[in-house]
C-alpha positions, 0 to 999 in steps of 0.5 A: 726637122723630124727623123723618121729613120735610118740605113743602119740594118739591124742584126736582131730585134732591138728589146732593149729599146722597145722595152725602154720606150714602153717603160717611158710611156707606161710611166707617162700614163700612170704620172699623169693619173694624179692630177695631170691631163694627157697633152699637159703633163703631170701635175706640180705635186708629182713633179716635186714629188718624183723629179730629180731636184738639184737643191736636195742633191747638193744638200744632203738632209734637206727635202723639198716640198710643194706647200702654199704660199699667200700673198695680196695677190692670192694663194699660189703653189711653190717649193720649198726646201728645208728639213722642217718639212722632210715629214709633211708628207712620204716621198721617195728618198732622193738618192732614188730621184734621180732615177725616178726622174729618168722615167718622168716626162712633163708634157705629151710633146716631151715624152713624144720628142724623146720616145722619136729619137729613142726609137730610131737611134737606140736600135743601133746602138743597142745592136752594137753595144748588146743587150747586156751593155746597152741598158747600163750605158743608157741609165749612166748617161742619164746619171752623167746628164743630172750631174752635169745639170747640177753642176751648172744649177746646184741651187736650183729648186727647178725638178728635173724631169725626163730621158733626154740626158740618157738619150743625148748619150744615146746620140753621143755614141751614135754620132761616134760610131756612124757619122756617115749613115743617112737619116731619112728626115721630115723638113718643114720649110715654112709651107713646104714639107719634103722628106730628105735623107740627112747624114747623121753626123750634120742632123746630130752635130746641128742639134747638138750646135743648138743646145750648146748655144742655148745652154750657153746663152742661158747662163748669162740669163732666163731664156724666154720660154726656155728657162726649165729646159736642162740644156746641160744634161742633155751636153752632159749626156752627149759628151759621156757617149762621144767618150764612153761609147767605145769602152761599151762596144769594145769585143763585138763584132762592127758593121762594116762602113756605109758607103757615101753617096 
């Protein structure tokens, strides 16, 4: 399924999430300049370099770093994470990763699936929150989903790249704040492709039914093809936006309900 939009009629011009989503792909341009290609993503090298890495969050001092190993089978990139090699090269400090990784995107169709659903659900909320809470809202949900990834994975050498845990919290306080309104949805059903208006509490509570299942299933053991995939930032972020969307929207001024039809 692939929403296209809502009913929700807009009181201004959403800047906020207009500026978000070229932030995102200005980044995506210019991560994928040092090695990467278009549709593939950018190369491992800026990953490390730039992502979030829950091994270096959770172990203050320690920096990880892209390096070479050999084998009988051949030379092969990996990451490695020990003080030695804090000074093999200049990167950013990693308190600032976390940041930096909110901006990052490993791959066209990733960036293209978070800037969709930024784009059709952060006008709302942004409309209800305002232009001053909204961005704060956005960067802590971000900051609540890596907690949440690491939580689960503190070890993990894995850099975690990407929006989705802000966006998840983007979602979170969209369900919350209108579970009634009608999402304007393409659906694929093998051969045939219709368009349906799907409400937002069934479209948003289905995906998030999914990424439980598949965070859930995951602990037990490597999903196959889904293993690099934070499901728990994106639980994370949701969770933080079903609870913390009131505290943002409090003072302004609501939308009336939509009616059900």
């Amino acid at each position: 399924m692939f929403p296209l939009k809502d009913n929700i009629p807009l009181a201004r011009f959403p800047i906020i999430t207009v500026v978000l989503v070229a932030i995102n792909v200005v980044v995506y341009l210019l991560e994928i300049r040092h090695g990467g290609s278009f549709f593939g993503g950018p190369s491992e090298h800026v990953a490390v370099r730039y992502g979030a890495i829950p091994y270096e969050l959770t172990h203050p001092g320690d920096h990880c770093e892209l390096v070479i190993s050999h084998s009988l089978e051949g030379s092969f990139e990996t990451v490695a994470c020990q003080p030695a090699l804090a000074r093999v090269s200049p990167q950013p400090a990693t308190w600032l990763t976390p940041f930096t990784a909110m901006f990052l995107h490993g791959s066209f169709l990733h960036i293209f699936g978070n800037m969709l659903f930024l784009a059709i659900f952060g006008p709302t909320v942004e409309d209800a929150m305002g232009r001053l809470r909204f961005p704060v809202f956005y960067l802590l949900g971000g900051l609540i989903a890596l907690a949440s990834q690491v939580l689960v994975s503190p070890s993990s050498m894995v850099p975690t790249l990407g929006a989705s845990g802000a966006i998840a919290a983007v979602l979170g306080g969209y369900i919350l704040l209108y579970p009634r309104a009608r999402v304007l949805t393409l659906v694929f059903i093998v051969f045939f492709v219709t368009l349906v208006e799907v409400p937002a509490v069934v479209l948003l509570g289905f995906w998030f039914v999914v990424e439980v299942y598949f965070g859930v299933v995951g602990l037990a053991g490597p999903l196959a093809g889904g293993e690099n995939v934070a499901y728990f930032a994106h639980i994370g972020g949701f969770a933080f936006g079903l609870l913390a969307v009131r505290l943002f929207t409090r003072g302004r001024a609501r939308k009336p309900p939509l009616p059900v039809y």
